[in-house]
BALOBA-1460 file (C-alpha; in Angstrom, 3 decimals):
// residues 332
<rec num="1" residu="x" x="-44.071" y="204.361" z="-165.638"/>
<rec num="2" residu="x" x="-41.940" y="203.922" z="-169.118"/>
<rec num="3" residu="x" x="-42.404" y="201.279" z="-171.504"/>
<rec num="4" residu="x" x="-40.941" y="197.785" z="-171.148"/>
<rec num="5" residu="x" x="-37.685" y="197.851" z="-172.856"/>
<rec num="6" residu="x" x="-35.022" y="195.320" z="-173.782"/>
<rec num="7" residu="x" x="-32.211" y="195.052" z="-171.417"/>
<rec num="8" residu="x" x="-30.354" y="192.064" z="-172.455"/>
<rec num="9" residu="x" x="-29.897" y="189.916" z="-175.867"/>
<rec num="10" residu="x" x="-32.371" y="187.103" z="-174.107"/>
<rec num="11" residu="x" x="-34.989" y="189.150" z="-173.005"/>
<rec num="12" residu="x" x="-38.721" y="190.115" z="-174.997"/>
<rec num="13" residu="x" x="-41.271" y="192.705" z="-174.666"/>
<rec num="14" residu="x" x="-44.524" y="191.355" z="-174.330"/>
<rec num="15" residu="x" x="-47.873" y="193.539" z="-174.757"/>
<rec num="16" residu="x" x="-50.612" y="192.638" z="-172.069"/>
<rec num="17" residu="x" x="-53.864" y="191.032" z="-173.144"/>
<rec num="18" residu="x" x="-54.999" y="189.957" z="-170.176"/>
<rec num="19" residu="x" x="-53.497" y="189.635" z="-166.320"/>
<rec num="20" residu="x" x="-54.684" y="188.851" z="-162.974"/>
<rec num="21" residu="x" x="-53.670" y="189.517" z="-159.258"/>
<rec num="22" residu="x" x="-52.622" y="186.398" z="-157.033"/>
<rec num="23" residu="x" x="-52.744" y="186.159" z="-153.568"/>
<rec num="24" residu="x" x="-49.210" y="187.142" z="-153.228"/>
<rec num="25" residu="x" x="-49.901" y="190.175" z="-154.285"/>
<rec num="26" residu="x" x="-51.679" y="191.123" z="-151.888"/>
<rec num="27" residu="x" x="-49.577" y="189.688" z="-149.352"/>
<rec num="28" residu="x" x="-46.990" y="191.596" z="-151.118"/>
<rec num="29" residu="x" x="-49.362" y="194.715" z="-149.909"/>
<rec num="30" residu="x" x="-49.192" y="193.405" z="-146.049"/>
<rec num="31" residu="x" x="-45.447" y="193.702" z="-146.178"/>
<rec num="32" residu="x" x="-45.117" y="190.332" z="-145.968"/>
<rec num="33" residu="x" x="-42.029" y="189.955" z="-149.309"/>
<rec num="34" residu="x" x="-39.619" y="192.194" z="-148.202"/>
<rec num="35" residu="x" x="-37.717" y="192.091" z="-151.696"/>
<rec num="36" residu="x" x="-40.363" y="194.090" z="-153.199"/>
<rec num="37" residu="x" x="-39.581" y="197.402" z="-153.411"/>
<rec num="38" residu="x" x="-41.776" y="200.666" z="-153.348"/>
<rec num="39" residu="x" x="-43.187" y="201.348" z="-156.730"/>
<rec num="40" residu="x" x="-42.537" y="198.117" z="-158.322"/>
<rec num="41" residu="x" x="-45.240" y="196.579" z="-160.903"/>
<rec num="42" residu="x" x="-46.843" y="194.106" z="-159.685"/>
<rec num="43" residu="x" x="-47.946" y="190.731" z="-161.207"/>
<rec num="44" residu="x" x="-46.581" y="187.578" z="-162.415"/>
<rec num="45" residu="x" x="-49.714" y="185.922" z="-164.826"/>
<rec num="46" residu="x" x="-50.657" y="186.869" z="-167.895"/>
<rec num="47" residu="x" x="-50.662" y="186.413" z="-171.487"/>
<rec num="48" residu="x" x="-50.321" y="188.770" z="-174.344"/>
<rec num="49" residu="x" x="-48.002" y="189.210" z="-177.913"/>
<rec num="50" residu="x" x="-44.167" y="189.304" z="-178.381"/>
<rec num="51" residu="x" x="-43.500" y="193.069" z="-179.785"/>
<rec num="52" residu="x" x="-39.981" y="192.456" z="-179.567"/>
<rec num="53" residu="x" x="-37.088" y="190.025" z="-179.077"/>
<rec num="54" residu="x" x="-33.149" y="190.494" z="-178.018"/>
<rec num="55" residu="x" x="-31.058" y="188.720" z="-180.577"/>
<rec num="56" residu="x" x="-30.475" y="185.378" z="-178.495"/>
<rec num="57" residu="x" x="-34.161" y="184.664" z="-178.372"/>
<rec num="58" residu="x" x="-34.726" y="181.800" z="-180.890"/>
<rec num="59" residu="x" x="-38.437" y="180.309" z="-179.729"/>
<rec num="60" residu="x" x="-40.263" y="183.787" z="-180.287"/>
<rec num="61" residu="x" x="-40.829" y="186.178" z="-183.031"/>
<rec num="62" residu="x" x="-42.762" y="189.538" z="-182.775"/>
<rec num="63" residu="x" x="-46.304" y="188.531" z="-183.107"/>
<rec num="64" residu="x" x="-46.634" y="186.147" z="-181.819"/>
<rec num="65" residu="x" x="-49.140" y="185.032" z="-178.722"/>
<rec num="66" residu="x" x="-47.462" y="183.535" z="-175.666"/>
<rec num="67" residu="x" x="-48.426" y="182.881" z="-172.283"/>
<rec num="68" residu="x" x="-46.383" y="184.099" z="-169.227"/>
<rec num="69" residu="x" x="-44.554" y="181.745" z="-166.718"/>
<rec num="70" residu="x" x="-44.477" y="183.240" z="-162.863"/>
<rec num="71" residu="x" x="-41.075" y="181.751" z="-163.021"/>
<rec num="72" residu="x" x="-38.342" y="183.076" z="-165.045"/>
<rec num="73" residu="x" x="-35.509" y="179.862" z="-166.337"/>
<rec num="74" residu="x" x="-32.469" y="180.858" z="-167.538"/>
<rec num="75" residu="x" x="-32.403" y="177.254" z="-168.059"/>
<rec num="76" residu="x" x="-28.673" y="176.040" z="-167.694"/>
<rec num="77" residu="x" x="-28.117" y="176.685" z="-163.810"/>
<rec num="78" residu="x" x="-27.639" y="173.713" z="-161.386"/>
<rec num="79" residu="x" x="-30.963" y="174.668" z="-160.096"/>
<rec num="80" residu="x" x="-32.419" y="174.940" z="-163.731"/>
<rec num="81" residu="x" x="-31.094" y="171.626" z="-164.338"/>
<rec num="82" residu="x" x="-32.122" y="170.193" z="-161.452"/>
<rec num="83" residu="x" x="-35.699" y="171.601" z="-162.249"/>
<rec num="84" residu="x" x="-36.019" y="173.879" z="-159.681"/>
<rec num="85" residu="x" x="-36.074" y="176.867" z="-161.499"/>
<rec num="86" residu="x" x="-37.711" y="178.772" z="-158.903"/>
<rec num="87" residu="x" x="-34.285" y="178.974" z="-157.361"/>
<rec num="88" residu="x" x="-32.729" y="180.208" z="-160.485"/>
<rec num="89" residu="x" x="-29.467" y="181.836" z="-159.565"/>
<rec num="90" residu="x" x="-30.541" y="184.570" z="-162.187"/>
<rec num="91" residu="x" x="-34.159" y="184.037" z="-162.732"/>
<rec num="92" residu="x" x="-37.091" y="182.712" z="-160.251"/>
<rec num="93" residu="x" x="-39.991" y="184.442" z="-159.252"/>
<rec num="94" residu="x" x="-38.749" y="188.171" z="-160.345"/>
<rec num="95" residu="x" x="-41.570" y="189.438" z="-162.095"/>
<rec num="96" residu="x" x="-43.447" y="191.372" z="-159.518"/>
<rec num="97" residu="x" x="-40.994" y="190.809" z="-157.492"/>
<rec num="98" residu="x" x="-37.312" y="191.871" z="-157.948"/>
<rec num="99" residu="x" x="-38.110" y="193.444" z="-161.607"/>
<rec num="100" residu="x" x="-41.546" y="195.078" z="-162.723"/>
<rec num="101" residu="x" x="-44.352" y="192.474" z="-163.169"/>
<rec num="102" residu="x" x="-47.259" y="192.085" z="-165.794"/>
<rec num="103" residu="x" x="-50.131" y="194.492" z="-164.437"/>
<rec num="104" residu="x" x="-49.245" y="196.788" z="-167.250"/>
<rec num="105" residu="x" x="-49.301" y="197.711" z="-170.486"/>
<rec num="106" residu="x" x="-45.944" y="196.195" z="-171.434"/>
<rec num="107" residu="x" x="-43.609" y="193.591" z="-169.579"/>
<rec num="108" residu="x" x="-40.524" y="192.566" z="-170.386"/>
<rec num="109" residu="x" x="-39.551" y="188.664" z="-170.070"/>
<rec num="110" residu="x" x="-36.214" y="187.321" z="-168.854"/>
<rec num="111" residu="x" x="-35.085" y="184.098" z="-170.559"/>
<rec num="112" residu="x" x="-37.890" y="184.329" z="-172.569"/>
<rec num="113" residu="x" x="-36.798" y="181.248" z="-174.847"/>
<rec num="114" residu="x" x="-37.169" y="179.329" z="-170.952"/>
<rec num="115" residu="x" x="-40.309" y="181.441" z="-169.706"/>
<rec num="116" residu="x" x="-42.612" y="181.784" z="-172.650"/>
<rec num="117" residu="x" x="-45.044" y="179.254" z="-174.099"/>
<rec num="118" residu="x" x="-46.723" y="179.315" z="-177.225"/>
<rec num="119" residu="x" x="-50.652" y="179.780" z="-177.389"/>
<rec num="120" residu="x" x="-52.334" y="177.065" z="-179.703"/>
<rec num="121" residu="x" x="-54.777" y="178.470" z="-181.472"/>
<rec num="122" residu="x" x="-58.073" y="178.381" z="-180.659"/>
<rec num="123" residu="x" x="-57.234" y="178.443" z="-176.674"/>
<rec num="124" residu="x" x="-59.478" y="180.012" z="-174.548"/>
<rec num="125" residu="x" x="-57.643" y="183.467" z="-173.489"/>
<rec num="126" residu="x" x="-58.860" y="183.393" z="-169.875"/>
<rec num="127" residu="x" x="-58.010" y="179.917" z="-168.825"/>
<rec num="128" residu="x" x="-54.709" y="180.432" z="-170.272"/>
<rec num="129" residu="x" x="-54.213" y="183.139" z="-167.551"/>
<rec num="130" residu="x" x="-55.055" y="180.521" z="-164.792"/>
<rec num="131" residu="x" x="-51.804" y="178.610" z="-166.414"/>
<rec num="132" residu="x" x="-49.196" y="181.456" z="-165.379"/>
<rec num="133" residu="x" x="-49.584" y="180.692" z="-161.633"/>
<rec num="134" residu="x" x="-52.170" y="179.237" z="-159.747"/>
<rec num="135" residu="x" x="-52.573" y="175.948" z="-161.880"/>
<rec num="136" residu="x" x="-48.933" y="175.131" z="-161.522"/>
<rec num="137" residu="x" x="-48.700" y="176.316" z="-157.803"/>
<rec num="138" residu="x" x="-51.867" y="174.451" z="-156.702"/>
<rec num="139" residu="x" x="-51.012" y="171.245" z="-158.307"/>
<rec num="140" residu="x" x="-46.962" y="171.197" z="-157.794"/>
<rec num="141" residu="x" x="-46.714" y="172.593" z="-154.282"/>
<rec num="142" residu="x" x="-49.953" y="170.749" z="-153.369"/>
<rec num="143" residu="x" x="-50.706" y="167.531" z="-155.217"/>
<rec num="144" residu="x" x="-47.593" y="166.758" z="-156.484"/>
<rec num="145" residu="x" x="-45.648" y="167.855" z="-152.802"/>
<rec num="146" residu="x" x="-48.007" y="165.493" z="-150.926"/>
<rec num="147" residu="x" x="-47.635" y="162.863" z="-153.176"/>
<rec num="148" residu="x" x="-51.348" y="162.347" z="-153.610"/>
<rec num="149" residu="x" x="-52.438" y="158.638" z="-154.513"/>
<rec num="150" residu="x" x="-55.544" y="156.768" z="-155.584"/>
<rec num="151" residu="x" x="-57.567" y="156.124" z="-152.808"/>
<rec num="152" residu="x" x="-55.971" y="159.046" z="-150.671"/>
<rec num="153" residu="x" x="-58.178" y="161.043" z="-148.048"/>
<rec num="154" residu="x" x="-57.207" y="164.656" z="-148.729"/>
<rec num="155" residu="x" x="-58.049" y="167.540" z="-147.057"/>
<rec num="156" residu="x" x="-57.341" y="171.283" z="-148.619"/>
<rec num="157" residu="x" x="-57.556" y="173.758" z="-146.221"/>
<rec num="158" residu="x" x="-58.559" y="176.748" z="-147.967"/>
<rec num="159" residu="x" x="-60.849" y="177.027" z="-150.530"/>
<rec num="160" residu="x" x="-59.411" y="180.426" z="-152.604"/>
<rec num="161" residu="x" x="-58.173" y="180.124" z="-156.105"/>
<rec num="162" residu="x" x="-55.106" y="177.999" z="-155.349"/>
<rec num="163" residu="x" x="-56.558" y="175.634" z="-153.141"/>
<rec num="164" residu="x" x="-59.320" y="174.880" z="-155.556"/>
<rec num="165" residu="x" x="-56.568" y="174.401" z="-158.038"/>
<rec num="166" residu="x" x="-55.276" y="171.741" z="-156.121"/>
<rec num="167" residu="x" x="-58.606" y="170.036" z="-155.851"/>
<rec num="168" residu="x" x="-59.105" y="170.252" z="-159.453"/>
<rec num="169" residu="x" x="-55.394" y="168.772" z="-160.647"/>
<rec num="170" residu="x" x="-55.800" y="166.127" z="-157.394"/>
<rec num="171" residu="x" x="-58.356" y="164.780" z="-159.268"/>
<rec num="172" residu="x" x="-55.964" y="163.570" z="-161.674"/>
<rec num="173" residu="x" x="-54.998" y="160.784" z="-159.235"/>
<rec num="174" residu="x" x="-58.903" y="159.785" z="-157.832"/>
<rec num="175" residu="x" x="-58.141" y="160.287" z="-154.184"/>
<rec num="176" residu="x" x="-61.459" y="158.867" z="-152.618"/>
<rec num="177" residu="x" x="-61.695" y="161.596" z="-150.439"/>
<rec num="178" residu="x" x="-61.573" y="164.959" z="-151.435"/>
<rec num="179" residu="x" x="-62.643" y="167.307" z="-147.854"/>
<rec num="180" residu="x" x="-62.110" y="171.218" z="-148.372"/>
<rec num="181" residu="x" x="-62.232" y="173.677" z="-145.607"/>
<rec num="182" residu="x" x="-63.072" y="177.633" z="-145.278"/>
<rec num="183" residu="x" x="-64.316" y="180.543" z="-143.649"/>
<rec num="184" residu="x" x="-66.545" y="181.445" z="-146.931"/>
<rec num="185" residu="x" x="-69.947" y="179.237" z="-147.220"/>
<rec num="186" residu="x" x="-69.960" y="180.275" z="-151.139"/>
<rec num="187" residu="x" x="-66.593" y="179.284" z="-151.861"/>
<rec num="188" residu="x" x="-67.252" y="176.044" z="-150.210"/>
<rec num="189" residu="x" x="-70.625" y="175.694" z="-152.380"/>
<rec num="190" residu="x" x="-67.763" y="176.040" z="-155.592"/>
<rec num="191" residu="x" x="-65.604" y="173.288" z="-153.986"/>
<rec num="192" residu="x" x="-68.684" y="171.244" z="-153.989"/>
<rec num="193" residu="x" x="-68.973" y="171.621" z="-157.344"/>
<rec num="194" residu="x" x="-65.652" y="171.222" z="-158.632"/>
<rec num="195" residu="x" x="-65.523" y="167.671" z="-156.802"/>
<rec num="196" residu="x" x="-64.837" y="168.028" z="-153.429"/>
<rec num="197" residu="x" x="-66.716" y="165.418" z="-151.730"/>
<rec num="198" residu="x" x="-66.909" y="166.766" z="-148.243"/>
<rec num="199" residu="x" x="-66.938" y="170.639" z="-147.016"/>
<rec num="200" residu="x" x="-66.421" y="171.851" z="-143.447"/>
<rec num="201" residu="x" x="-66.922" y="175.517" z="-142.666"/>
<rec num="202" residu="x" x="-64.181" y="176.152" z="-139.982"/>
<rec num="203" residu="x" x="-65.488" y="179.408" z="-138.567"/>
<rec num="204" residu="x" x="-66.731" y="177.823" z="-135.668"/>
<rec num="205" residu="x" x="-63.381" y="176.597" z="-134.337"/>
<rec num="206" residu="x" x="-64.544" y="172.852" z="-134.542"/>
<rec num="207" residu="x" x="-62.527" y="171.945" z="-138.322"/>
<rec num="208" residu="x" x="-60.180" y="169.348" z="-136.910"/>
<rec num="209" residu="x" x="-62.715" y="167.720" z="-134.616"/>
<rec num="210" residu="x" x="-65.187" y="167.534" z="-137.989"/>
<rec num="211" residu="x" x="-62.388" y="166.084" z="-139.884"/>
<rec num="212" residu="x" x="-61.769" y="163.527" z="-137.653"/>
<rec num="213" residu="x" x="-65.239" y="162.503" z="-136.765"/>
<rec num="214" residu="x" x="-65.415" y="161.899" z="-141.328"/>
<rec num="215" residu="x" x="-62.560" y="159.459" z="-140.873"/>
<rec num="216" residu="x" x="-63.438" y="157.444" z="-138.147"/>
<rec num="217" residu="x" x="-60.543" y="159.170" z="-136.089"/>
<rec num="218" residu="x" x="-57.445" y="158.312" z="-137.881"/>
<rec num="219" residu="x" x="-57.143" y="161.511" z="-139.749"/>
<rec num="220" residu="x" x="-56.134" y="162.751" z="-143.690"/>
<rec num="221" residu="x" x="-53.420" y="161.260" z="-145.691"/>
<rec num="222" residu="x" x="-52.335" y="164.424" z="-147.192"/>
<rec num="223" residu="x" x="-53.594" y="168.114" z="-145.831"/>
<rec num="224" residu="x" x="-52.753" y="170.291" z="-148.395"/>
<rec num="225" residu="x" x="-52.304" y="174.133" z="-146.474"/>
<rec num="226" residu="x" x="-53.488" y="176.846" z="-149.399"/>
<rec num="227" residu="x" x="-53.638" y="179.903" z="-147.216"/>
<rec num="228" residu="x" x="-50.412" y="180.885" z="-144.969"/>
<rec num="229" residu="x" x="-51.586" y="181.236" z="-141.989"/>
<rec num="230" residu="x" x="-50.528" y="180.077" z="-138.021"/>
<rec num="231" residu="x" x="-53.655" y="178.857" z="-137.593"/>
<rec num="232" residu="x" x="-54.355" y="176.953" z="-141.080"/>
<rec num="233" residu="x" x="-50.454" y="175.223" z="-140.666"/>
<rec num="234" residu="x" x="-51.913" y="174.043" z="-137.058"/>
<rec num="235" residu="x" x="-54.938" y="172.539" z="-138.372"/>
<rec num="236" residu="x" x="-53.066" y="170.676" z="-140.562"/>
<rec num="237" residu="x" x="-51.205" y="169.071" z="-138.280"/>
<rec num="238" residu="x" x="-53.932" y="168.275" z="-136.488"/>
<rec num="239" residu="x" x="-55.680" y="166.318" z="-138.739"/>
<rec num="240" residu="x" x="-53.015" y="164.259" z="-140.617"/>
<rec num="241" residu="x" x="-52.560" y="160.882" z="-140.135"/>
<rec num="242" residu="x" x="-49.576" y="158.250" z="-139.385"/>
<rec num="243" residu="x" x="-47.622" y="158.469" z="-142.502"/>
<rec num="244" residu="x" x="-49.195" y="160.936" z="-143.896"/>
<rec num="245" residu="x" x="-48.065" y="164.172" z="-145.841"/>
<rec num="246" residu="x" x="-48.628" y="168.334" z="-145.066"/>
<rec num="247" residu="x" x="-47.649" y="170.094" z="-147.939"/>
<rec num="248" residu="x" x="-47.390" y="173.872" z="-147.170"/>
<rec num="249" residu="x" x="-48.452" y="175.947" z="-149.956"/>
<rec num="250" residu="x" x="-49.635" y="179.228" z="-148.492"/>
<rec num="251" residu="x" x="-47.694" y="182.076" z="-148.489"/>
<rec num="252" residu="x" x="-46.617" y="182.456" z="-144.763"/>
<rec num="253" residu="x" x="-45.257" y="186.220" z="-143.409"/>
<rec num="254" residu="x" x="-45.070" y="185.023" z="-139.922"/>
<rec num="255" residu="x" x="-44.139" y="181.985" z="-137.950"/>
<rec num="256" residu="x" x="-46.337" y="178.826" z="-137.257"/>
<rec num="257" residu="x" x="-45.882" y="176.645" z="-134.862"/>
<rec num="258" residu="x" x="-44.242" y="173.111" z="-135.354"/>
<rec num="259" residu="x" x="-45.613" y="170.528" z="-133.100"/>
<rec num="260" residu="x" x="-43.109" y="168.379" z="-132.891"/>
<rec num="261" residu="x" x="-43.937" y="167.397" z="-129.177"/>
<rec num="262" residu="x" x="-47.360" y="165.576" z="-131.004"/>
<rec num="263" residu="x" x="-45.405" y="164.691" z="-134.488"/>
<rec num="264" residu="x" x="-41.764" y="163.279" z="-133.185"/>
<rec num="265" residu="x" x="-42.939" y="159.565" z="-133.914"/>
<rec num="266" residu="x" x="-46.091" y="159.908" z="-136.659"/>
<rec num="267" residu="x" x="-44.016" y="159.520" z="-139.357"/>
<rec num="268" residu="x" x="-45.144" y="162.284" z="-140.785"/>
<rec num="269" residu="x" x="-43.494" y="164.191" z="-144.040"/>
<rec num="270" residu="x" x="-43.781" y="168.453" z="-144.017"/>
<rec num="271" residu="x" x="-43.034" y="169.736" z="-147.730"/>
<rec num="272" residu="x" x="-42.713" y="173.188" z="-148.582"/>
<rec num="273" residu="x" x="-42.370" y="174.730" z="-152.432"/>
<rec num="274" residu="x" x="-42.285" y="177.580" z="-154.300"/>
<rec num="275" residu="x" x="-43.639" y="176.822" z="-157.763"/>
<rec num="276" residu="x" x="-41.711" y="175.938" z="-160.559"/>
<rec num="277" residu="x" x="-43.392" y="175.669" z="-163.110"/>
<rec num="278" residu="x" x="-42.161" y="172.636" z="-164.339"/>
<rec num="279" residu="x" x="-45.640" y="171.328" z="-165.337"/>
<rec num="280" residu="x" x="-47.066" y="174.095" z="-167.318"/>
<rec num="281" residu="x" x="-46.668" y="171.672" z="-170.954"/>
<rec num="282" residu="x" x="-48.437" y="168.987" z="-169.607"/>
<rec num="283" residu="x" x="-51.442" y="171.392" z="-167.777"/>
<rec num="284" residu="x" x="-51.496" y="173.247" z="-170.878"/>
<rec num="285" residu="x" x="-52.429" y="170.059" z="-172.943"/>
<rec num="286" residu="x" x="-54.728" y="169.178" z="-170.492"/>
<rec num="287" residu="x" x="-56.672" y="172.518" z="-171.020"/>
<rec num="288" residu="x" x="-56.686" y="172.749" z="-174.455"/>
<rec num="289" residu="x" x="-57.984" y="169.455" z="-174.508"/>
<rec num="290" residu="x" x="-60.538" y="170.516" z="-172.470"/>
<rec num="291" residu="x" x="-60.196" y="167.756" z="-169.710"/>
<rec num="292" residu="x" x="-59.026" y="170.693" z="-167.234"/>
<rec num="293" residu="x" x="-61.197" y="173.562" z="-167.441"/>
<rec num="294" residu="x" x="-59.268" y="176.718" z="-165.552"/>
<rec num="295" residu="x" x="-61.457" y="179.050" z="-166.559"/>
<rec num="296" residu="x" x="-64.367" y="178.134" z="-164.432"/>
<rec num="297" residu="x" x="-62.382" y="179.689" z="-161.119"/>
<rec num="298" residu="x" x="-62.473" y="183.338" z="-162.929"/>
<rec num="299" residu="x" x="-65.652" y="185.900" z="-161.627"/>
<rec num="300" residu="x" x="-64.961" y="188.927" z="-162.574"/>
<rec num="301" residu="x" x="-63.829" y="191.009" z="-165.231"/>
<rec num="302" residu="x" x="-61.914" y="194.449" z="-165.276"/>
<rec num="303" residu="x" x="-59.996" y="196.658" z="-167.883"/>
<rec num="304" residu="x" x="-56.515" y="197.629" z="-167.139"/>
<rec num="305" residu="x" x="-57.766" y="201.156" z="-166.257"/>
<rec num="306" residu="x" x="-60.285" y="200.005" z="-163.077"/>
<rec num="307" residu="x" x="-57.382" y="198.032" z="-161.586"/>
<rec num="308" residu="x" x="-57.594" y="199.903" z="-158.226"/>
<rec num="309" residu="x" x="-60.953" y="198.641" z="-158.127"/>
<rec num="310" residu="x" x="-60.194" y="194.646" z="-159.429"/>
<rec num="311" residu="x" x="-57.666" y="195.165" z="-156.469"/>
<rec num="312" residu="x" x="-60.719" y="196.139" z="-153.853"/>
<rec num="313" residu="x" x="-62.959" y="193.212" z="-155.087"/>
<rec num="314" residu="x" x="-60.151" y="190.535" z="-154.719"/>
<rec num="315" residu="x" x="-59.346" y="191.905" z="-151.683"/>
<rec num="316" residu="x" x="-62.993" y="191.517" z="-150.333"/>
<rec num="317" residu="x" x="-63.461" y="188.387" z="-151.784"/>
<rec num="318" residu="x" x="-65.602" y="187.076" z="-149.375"/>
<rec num="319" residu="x" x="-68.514" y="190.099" z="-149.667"/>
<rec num="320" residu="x" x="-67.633" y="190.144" z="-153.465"/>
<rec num="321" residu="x" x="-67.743" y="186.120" z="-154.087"/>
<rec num="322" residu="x" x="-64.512" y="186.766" z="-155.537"/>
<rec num="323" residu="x" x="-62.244" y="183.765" z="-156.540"/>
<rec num="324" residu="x" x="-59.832" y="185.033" z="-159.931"/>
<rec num="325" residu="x" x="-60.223" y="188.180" z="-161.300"/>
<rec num="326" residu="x" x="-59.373" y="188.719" z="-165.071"/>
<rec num="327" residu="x" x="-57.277" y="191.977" z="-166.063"/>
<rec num="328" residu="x" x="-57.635" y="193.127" z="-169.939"/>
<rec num="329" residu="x" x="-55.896" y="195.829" z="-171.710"/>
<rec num="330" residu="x" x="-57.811" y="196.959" z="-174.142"/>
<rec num="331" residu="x" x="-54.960" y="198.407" z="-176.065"/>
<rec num="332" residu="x" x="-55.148" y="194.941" z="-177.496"/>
């Protein structure tokens, strides 16, 4: 492929240091995004150094180290400034997307005054990766979308990289309850020890009844959906409560089923998101200060050069205990 280039006076070239794949990209792989076109880079996370800057780009100078938003700003759109830059009318989620992404040598950055952050120094390369995407995504479309409170019962259903981000940034707001489901015993064992305080394995069908019998019947106050699937969507509903909250944050390529028949008079609020990124300063700050620790949710390690096989490991995550895996290019 050629080099990252400028195309416009806002834009920068970043070098790779590190990247990761998400679980979009792979459903990217399924066919489930239509807008991505054959031969497109993937990836939108990463972090790496600013080799060179269009002439409206104020923020950056070459050299220096900058993490990489999933979501590009232009900033001054209505849905910029109504910070929802995910629907920017020029920007949103395009890198891996609608414009080549950041599993690469070189990527260039839309916006990049709007879509860059600074390192600080001393910050911890890998957990800065967990910052482009799945931090953001897990605690917006998840904690923040089902307006988690103190005291809450919340169940995540789906214990991959997101939903355990969600569990980690829902701890910001001491639900009492913290219940995560899955398929995969050893990614419920992490839950357990990233706080959840109760863990269900779902494989035998019986989730919602085991949910139910931990609350004494009445159900979750928020069930946070982290996979984007029928079935997960349905088990949510099951399990929420009178006035409670689903918020949606899988990645869905076919429909699920609303039960509205069940729903019509349980009060009940359905949120959906794409992230925006509109938290990244404050998670940042909570990283470097080390009272969020990302980097705990990263197993395994490739170079830019065994990427096919970083792709088969996340793919088999459940033979390969696989939750994030870390991308470097050792160019750097």
């Amino acid at each position: 492929m050629p080099k990252a280039r400028l195309h416009d006076e806002n834009d920068a070239v970043v070098q790779i240091i590190k990247t990761s794949i998400c679980g979009t990209d792979l459903h990217i792989l399924k066919g489930d995004v239509p807008t991505v076109a054959p031969g497109r880079i993937l990836g939108h996370e990463g972090i790496g150094v600013v080799v060179d800057t269009g002439s409206g780009v104020n923020r950056f100078k070459k050299g220096d180290r900058v993490l990489i938003s999933c979501i590009t700003a232009c900033g001054k759109c209505d849905y910029c400034r109504r910070s929802i830059p995910s629907h920017c009318v020029s920007g949103g989620w395009v890198l891996g997307n609608t414009i080549d992404g950041t599993q690469a040598e070189f990527v260039r950055i839309p916006y990049a005054d709007t879509s860059l952050y600074l390192i600080p120094n001393g910050a911890d390369d890998d957990a800065m990766v967990m910052l482009s995407d799945i931090l953001p995504t897990g605690y917006e479309c998840g904690v923040l979308n089902g307006t988690v409170k103190p005291g809450d019962t919340v169940a995540i259903v789906g214990a991959g990289p997101v939903g355990l981000a969600a569990l980690l940034t829902a701890q910001f707001y001491a639900p009492a309850r913290l219940i995560m489901i899955d398929l995969d015993d050893n990614r419920l064992k992490v839950a357990k020890q990233f706080g959840a305080t109760d863990i269900i394995n779902s494989v035998a069908g019986r989730a919602g009844k085991q949910v139910m019998q931990l609350t004494g019947g009445v159900g979750v106050d928020v069930a946070i959906e982290a996979v984007g699937i029928a079935e997960t969507f349905e088990l949510c509903q099951e399990i929420i409560s009178p006035g409670g909250h689903i918020a949606n944050v899988g990645v869905h390529g076919t429909s699920a089923t609303l039960h509205l028949e069940k729903l019509w008079s349980q009060n009940i609020t359905i949120t959906t998101r794409l992230v925006d990124a509109i938290s990244t300063s404050m998670l940042l700050k909570t990283v470097v200060s080390g009272k969020l620790q990302p980097k705990q949710l990263i197993t395994h390690h490739f170079e830019l050069s065994e990427i096919l096989k970083a792709y088969d490991t996340f793919s088999n995550a459940g033979k390969e205990h696989a939750l994030k895996v870390i991308i470097k290019n050792l160019v750097m």
